[in-house]
C-alpha distance (Angstrom), angle and dihedral (degrees) to the residues before:
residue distance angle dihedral
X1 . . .
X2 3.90 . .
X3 3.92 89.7 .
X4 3.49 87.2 46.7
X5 3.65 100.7 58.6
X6 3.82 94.2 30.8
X7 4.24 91.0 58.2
X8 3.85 85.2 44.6
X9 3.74 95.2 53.3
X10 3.67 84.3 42.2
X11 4.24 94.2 52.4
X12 4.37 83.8 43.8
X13 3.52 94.6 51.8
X14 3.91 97.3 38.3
X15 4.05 85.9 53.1
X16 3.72 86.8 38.8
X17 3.71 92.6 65.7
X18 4.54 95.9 23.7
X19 4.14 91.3 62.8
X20 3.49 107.5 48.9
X21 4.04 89.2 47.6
X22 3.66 99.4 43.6
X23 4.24 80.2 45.5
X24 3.99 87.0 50.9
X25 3.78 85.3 43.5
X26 3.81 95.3 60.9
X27 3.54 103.7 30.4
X28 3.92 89.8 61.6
X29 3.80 89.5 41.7
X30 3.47 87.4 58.4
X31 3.48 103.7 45.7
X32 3.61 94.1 50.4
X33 3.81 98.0 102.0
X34 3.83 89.2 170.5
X35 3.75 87.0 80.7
X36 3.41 107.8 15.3
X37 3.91 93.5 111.2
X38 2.98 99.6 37.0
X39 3.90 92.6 59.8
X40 3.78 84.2 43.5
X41 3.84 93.4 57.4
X42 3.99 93.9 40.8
X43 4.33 81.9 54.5
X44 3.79 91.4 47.9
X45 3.97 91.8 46.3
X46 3.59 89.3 50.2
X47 3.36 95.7 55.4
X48 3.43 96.4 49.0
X49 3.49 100.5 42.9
X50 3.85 113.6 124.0
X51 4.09 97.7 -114.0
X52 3.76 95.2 179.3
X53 3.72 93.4 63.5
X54 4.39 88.4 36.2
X55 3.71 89.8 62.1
X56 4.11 103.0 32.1
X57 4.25 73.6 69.8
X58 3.73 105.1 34.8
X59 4.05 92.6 42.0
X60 3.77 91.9 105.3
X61 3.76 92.6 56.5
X62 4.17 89.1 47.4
X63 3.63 86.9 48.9
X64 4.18 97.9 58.7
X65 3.59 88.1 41.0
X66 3.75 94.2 57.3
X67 3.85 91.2 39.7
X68 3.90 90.1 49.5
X69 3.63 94.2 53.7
X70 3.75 91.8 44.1
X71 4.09 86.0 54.1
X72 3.54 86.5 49.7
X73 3.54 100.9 54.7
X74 3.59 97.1 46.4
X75 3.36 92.7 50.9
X76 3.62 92.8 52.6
X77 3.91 91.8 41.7
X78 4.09 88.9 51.9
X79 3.89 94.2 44.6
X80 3.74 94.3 44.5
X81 3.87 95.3 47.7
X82 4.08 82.8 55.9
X83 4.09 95.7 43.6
X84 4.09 75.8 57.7
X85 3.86 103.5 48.6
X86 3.62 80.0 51.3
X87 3.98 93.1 -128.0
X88 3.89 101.9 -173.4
X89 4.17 92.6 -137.3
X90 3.75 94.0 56.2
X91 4.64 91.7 49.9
């Protein structure tokens, strides 16, 4: 029950302090007229940029990325699975 009520006060207290920033967060976005079209425009341009032609160039990039991360996770999934055989050369 002590778990119970300490995650709880934990969850309460995270939220406690989350909402009122993320409210703080918005409300000055929002008031900031200075940029408030501009950020409107960059949206609308975003949405109606022409994707297809956006990634038939950047595809090369996409593809490293993708391979990187795939290196990256099996080296992490091969040294891990040594860490716990508990080979001595690998400690």
């Amino acid at each position: 029950m002590g778990k119970v009520r300490l995650y709880a006060l934990g969850i309460v207290w995270t939220l406690a302090l989350a909402v009122p920033a993320a409210l703080l967060a918005l409300a000055i976005a929002a008031f900031l007229d200075i940029y408030l079209v501009e950020t409107a425009n960059a949206l609308a341009a975003l949405f109606a940029a022409d994707w297809q032609a956006f990634a038939s160039i950047r595809w090369p990039e996409l593809a490293g990325m993708v391979i990187g991360q795939l290196l990256l996770m099996a080296i992490l999934l091969i040294g891990g699975a040594k860490v716990l055989r508990g080979d001595p050369e690998t400690i």
